[in-house]
C-alpha positions, 0 to 999 in steps of 0.5 A, a space after each residue: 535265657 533260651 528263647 520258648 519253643 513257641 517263639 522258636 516255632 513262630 520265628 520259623 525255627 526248630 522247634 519241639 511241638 510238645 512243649 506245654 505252651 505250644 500243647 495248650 494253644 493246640 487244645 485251645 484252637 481245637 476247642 475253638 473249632 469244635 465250638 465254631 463248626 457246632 454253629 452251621 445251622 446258625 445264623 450269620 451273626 452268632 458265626 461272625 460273634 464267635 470269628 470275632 472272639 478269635 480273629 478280633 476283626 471280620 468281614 461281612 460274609 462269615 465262612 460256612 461248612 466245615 472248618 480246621 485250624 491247622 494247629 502245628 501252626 498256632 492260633 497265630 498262624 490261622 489256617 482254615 479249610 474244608 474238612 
């Protein structure tokens, strides 16, 4: 059985970026970072909470302004910057 596109992707492979798997990890990390971006006014804690819910581990200064995941690269390969 061929390997998914998404195993393809991460092994640095050819890949097709519409696959369903690899759309819906897209949506996902999208959803993700509008959730994340809607809490710059709040506190430090609840930004740390929602970095937790992606990350599963963070340190004690939480990342502030605006962010993106670059999502050609999954959730898995995590990419934030200024937008």
């Amino acid at each position: 059985m061929p390997d998914s596109e998404k195993k393809k992707m991460l092994a640095g492979e050819l890949y097709h970026a519409g696959d369903r798997e690899i759309q819906a990890d897209q949506a996902t990390a999208k959803a993700w970072m509008v959730r994340y971006n809607a809490l710059l006014g709040a506190s430090a804690h609840e930004r740390r909470c929602l970095l937790r819910e992606l990350l599963g581990e963070v340190g004690s200064d939480p990342l502030s302004g605006r962010h993106f995941i670059a999502t050609s690269a999954t959730i898995y390969g995590l990419a934030m910057g200024y937008s």
